[in-house]
C-alpha positions as a Python dict, from the first residue, in 0.01 Angstrom:
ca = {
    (1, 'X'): (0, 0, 0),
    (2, 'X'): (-152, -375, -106),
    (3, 'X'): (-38, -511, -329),
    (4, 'X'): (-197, -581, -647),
    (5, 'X'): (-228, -944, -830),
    (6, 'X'): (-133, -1067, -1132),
    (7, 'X'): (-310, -1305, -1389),
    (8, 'X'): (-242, -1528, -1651),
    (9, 'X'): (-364, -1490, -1953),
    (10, 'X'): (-520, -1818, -2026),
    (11, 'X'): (-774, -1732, -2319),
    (12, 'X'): (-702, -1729, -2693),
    (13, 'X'): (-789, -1404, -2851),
    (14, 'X'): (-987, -1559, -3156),
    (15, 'X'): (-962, -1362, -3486),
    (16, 'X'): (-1244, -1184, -3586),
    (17, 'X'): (-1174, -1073, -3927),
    (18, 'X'): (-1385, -1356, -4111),
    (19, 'X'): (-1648, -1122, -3908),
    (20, 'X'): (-1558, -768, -4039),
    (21, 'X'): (-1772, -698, -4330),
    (22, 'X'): (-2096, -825, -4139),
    (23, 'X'): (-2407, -807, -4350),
    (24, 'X'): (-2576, -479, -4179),
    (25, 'X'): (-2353, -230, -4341),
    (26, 'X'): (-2172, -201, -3973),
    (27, 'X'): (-1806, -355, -3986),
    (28, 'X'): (-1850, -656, -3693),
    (29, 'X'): (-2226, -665, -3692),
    (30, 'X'): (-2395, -960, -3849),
    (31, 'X'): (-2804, -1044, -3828),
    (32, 'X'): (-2994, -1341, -3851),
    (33, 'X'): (-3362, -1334, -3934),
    (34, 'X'): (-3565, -1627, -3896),
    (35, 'X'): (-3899, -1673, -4115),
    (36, 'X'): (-4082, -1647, -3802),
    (37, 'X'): (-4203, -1350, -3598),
    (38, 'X'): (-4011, -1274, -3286),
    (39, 'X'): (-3801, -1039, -3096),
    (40, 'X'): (-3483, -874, -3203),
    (41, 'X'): (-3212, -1012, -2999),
    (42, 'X'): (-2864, -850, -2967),
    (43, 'X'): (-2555, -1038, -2810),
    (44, 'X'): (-2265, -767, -2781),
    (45, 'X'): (-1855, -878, -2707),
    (46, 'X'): (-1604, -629, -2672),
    (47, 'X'): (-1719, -358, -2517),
    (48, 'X'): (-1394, -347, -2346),
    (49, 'X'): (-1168, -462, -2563),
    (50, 'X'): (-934, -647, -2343),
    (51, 'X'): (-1285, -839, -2242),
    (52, 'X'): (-1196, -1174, -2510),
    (53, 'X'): (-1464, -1422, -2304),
    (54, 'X'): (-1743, -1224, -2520),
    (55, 'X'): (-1548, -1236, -2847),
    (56, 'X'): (-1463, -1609, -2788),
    (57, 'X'): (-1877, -1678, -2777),
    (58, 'X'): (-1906, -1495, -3066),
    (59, 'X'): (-1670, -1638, -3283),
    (60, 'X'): (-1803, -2033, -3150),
    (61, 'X'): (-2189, -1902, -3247),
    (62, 'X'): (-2057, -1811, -3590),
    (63, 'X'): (-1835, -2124, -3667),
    (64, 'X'): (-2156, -2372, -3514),
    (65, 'X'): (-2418, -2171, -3755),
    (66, 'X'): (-2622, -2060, -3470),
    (67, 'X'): (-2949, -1951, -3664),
    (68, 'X'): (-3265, -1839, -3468),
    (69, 'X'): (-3564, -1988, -3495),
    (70, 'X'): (-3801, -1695, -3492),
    (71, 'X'): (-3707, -1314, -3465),
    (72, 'X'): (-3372, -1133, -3514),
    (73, 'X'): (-3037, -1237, -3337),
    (74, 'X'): (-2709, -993, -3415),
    (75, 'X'): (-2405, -1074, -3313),
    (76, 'X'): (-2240, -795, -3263),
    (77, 'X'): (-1843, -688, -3174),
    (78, 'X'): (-1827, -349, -3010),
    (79, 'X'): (-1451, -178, -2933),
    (80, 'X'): (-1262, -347, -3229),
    (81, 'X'): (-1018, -107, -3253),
    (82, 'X'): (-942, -123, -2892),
    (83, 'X'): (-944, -563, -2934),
    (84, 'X'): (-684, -501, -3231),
    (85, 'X'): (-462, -331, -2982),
    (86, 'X'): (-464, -651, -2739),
    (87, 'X'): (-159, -791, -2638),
    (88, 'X'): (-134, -1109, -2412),
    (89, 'X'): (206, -987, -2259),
    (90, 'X'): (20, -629, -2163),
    (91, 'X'): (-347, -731, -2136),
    (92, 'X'): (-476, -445, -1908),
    (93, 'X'): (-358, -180, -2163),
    (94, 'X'): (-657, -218, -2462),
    (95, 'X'): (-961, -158, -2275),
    (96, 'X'): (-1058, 140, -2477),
    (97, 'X'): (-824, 371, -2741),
    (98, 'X'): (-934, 732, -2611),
    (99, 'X'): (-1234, 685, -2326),
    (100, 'X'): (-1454, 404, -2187),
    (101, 'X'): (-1731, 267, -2469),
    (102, 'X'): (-1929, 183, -2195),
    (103, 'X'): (-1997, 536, -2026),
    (104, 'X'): (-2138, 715, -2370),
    (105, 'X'): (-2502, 593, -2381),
    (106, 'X'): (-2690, 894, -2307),
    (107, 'X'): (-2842, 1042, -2636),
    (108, 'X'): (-2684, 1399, -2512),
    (109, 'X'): (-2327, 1259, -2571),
    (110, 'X'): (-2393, 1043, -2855),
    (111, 'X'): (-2565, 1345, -3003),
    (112, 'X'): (-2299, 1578, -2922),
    (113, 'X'): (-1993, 1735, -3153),
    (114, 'X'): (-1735, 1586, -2901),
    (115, 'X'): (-1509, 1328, -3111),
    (116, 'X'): (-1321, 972, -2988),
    (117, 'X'): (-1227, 663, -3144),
    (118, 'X'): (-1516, 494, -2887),
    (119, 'X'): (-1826, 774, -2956),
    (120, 'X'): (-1744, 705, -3346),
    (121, 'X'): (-1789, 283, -3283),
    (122, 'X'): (-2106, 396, -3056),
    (123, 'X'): (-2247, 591, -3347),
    (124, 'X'): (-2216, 348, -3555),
    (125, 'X'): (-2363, 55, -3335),
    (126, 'X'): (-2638, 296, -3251),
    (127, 'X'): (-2927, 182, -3491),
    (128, 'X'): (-2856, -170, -3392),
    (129, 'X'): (-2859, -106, -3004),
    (130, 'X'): (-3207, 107, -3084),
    (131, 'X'): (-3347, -182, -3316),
    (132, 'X'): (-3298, -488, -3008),
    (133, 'X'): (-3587, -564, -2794),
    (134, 'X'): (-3335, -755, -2574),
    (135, 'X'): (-2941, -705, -2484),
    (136, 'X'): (-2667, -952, -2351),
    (137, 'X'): (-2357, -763, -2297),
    (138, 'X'): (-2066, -967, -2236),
    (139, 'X'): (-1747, -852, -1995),
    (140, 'X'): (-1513, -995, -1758),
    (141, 'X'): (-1344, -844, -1419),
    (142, 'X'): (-1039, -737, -1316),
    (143, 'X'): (-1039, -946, -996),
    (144, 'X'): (-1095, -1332, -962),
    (145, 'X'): (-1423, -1375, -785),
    (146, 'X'): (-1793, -1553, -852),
    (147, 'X'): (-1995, -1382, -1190),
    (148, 'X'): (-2218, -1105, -1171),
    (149, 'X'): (-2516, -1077, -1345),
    (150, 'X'): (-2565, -687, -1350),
    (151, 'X'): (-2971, -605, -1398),
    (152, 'X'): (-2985, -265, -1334),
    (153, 'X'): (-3266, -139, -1103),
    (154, 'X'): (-3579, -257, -1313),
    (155, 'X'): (-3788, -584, -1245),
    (156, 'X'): (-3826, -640, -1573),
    (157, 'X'): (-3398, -679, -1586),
    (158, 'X'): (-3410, -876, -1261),
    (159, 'X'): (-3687, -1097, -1380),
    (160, 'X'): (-3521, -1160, -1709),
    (161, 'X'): (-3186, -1236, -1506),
    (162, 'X'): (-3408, -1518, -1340),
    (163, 'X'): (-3523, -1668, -1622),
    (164, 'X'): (-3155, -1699, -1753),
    (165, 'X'): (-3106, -1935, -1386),
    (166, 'X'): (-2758, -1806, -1367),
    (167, 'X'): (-2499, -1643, -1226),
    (168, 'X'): (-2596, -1730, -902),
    (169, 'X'): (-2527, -1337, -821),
    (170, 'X'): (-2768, -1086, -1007),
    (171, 'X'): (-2637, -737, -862),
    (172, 'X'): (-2885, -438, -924),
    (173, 'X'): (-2720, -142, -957),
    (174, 'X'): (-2778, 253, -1089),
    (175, 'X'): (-2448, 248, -1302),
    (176, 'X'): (-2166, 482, -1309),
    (177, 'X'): (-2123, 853, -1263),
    (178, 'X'): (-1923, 878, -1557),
    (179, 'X'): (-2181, 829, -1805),
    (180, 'X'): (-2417, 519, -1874),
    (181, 'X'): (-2363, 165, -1951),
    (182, 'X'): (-2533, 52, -2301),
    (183, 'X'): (-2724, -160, -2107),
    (184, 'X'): (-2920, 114, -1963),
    (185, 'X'): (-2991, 337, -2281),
    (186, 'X'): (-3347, 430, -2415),
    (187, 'X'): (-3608, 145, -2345),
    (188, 'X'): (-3365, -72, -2165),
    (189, 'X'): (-3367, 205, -1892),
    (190, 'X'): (-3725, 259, -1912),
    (191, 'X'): (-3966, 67, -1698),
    (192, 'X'): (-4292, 154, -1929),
    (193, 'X'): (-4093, -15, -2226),
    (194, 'X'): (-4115, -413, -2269),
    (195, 'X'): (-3688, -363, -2396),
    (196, 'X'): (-3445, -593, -2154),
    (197, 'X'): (-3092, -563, -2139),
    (198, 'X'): (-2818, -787, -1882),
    (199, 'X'): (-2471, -722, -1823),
    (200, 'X'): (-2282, -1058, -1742),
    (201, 'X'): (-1965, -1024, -1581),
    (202, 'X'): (-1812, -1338, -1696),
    (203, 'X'): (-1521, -1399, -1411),
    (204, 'X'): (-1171, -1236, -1414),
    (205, 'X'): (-1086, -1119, -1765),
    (206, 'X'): (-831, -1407, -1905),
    (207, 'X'): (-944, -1698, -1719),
    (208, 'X'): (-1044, -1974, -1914),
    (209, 'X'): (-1378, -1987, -1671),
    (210, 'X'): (-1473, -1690, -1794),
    (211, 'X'): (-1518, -1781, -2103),
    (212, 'X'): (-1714, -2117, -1968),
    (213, 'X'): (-1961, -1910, -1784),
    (214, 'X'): (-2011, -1661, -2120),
    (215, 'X'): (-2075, -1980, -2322),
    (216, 'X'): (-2341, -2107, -2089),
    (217, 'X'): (-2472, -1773, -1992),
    (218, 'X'): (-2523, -1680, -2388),
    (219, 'X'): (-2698, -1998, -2448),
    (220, 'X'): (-2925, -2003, -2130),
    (221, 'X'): (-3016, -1642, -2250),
    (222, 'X'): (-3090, -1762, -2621),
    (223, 'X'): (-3285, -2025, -2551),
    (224, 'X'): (-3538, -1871, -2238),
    (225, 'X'): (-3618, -1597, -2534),
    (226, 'X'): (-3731, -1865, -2782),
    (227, 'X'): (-3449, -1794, -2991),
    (228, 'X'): (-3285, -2104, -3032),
    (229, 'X'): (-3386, -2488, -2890),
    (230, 'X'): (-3167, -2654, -2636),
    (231, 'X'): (-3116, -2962, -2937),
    (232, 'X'): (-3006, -2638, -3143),
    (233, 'X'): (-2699, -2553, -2917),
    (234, 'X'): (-2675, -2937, -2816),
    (235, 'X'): (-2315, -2931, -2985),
    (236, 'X'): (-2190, -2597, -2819),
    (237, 'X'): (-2204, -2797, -2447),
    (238, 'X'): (-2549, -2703, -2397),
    (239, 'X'): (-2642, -2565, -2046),
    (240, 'X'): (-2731, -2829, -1779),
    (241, 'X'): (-3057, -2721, -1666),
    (242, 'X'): (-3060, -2928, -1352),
    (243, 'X'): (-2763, -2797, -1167),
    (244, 'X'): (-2940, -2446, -1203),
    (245, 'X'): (-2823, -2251, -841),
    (246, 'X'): (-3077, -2046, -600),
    (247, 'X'): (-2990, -1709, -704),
    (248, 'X'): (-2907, -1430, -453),
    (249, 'X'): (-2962, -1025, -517),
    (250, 'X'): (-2706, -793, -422),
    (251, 'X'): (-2892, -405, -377),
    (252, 'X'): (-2618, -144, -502),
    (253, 'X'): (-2664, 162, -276),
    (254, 'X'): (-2388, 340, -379),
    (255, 'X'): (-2113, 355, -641),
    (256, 'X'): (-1811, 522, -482),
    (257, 'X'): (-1671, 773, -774),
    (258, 'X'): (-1320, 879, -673),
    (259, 'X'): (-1292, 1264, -600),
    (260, 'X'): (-941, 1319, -501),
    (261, 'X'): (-633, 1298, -676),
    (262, 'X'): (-478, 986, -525),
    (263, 'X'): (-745, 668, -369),
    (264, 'X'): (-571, 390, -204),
    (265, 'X'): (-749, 89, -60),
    (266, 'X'): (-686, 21, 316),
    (267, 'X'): (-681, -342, 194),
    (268, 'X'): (-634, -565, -127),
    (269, 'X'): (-950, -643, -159),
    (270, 'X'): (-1052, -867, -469),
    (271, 'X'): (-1454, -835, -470),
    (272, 'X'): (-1777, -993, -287),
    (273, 'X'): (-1619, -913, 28),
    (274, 'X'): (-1875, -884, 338),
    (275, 'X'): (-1781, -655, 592),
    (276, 'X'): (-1953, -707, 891),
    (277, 'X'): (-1952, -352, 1126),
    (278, 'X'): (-2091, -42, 964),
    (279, 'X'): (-1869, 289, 1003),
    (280, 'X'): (-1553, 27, 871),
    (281, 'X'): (-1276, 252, 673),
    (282, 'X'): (-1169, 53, 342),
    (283, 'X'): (-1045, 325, 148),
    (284, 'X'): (-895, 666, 160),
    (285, 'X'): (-1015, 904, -109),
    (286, 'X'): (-746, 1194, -31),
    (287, 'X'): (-820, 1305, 258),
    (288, 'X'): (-1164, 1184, 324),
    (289, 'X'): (-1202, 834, 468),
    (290, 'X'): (-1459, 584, 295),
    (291, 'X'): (-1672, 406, 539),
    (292, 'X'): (-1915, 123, 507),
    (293, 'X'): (-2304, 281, 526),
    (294, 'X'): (-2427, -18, 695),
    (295, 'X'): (-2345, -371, 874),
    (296, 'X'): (-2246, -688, 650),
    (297, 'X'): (-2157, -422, 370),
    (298, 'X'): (-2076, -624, 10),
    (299, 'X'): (-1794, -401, -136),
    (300, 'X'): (-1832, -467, -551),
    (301, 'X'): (-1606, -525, -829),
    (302, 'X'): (-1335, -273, -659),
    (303, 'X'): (-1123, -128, -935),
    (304, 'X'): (-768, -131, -1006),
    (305, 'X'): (-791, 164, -1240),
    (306, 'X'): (-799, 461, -937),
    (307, 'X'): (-834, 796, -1126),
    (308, 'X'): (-1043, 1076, -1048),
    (309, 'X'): (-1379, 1102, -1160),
    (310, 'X'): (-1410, 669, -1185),
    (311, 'X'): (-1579, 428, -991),
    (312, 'X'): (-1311, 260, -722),
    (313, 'X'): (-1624, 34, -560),
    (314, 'X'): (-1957, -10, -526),
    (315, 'X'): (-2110, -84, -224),
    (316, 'X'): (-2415, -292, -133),
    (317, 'X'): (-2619, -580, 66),
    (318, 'X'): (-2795, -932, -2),
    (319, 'X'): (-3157, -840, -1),
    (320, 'X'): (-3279, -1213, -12),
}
C-alpha cells in the first residue's frame, strides 16, 4: 500500500474572536458598504475548518481596514466550530464536526428537517451567500502541488478566473456527488444569472505558501471587481501585476466517487499527475479496477480521506 506523507504545520492559526459578533447579526460575518453603488462581494475562510490560509487573509483584511470603495464586501468565516476544534499536533482531524460544509448547497438539503452542526452554520450563512453577486472561497489541499483555481463549468466562472491572472491552473469541474460546493448554489450555478463564484485551492493546507497565494489571490480578486485600488492594498504586499503567468485549463470529465468498501491507490500519487496511455489502472475501488478514460489523463486533487460514497480523484485533460 503507498505510503502516505506527512506535513508540517507551518501556519499560525490566527484568533478570530475579535471577529465573532460581526455586525450582520451572523456570529463571524462582518460587511462593509461603501457610499458608492456596486456589487456585493463575499470572501468566505473556513469552509473546512482545518483550511487556516483563508482565515489568515481574513484576519490581515480586518487588522489593515480593508474598506471598499463602492458596493458591499463581507468577510465572512464559515465552519467555526469545526476551526475551534483545530489542533496543530492533529491537523487533519477538524475539517468538519458532523459532515462536510461544503456538500449542503442544494436548497433541498438546506430546506430539509435533517440536523448537523454544518447545515445549522449553512443556515445561518444562507442570506449572506444569497445576497453576493460574487464569491471567493478560500481552501487548501491535502497534497503539496501547484494551486487550483476551481471555476466550475460556466464561462462566466472561467472568465472571471482570468481576470483574477492567477493560479496559473483554473480547473473546471461539475463538483461532487455528495452534494454541492457553495460555490455552485443558486445564481452562481446558473448561466442566465450575472452571480460569479471561484474556489481557490490555496496549496497544501499548512504551508506557509498557501497562505501567500490566498493573500495575493484575495487581493487580485478585490481589486479586478472595483472593490478596492491596488494603492488601497499597497501595504498588504500588493499583487505584482507583471509576473502574471499564461494560464492553462484543466476539463474535469469525471469525479471518481468511491463505491466499495475499501479504495486503495495503485500509487502515492500527490496531484497534477499526467498519465500518458489511456486504459492505465491507478486505483482499485474493491473489486473494480479504475482506469484512465483517455491518453495524457491529469488525475486531480486525489484524496486521502477513502470512504464510500466520497470523491478519491478527479480525472481530466489540458484543453489549451
Amino acid at each position: 500500500m503507498p505510503t502516505e506523507p506527512t506535513y508540517a504545520v507551518e501556519l499560525t492559526a490566527p484568533d478570530i474572536e475579535p471577529y465573532r459578533a460581526g455586525n450582520t447579526g451572523i456570529a463571524y460575518v462582518t460587511t462593509f458598504a461603501a457610499a458608492a453603488p456596486g456589487p456585493h462581494v463575499v470572501v468566505a475562510a473556513l469552509t473546512h475548518g482545518n483550511e487556516i490560509c483563508g482565515a489568515i487573509v481574513l484576519d490581515r483584511l480586518f487588522r489593515a481596514n480593508i474598506r471598499p470603495r463602492r458596493g458591499k464586501l463581507t468577510l465572512a468565516f464559515d465552519n467555526v466550530a469545526a476551526y475551534h476544534e483545530f489542533d496543530p499536533r492533529m491537523p487533519i482531524a477538524s475539517r468538519y464536526i458532523d459532515e462536510d460544509f461544503n456538500r449542503l448547497w442544494a436548497p433541498a438539503t438546506l430546506d430539509s428537517p435533517r440536523q448537523s452542526a454544518e447545515l445549522a452554520r449553512a443556515r445561518a450563512l444562507r442570506p449572506v451567500i444569497d445576497a453576493a453577486d460574487y464569491l471567493l472561497d478560500l481552501h487548501s489541499m491535502q497534497h503539496r502541488t501547484a494551486p487550483l483555481m476551481l471555476a466550475g463549468l460556466l464561462d462566466k466562472s472561467r472568465a472571471l478566473a482570468r481576470r483574477v491572472g492567477i493560479p496559473e491552473l483554473i480547473m473546471c469541474d461539475a463538483g461532487h456527488a455528495a452534494g454541492p460546493r457553495m460555490r455552485d448554489y443558486g445564481g452562481f450555478g446558473d448561466p442566465a444569472s450575472p452571480k460569479t463564484a471561484l474556489l481557490i485551492e490555496c496549496g497544501q493546507h499548512w504551508e506557509r505558501r498557501a497562505a501567500e497565494v490566498a493573500n495575493d489571490v484575495t487581493l487580485r480578486f478585490l481589486i479586478a471587481l472595483g472593490v478596492v485600488t491596488r494603492d488601497d492594498v499597497a501595504a498588504l504586499g500588493g499583487p505584482d501585476f507583471a509576473t502574471t503567468p499564461h494560464q492553462r485549463v484543466i476539463e474535469v470529465t469525471e469525479a471518481v466517487t468511491i463505491s466499495g468498501e475499501r479504495f486503495d491507490f495503485v500509487e502515492t500519487y500527490r496531484g497534477l499527475e499526467v498519465i500518458p496511455k489511456k486504459g492505465t489502472v491507478i486505483a482499485h475501488d474493491g473489486a473494480r479496477e479504475v482506469r484512465t478514460p483517455y491518453d495524457d489523463c491529469v488525475l486531480i486533487m486525489p484524496s486521502r480521506r477513502l470512504l464510500r460514497g466520497q470523491t478519491a480523484v478527479r480525472l481530466g485533460r489540458y484543453v489549451d
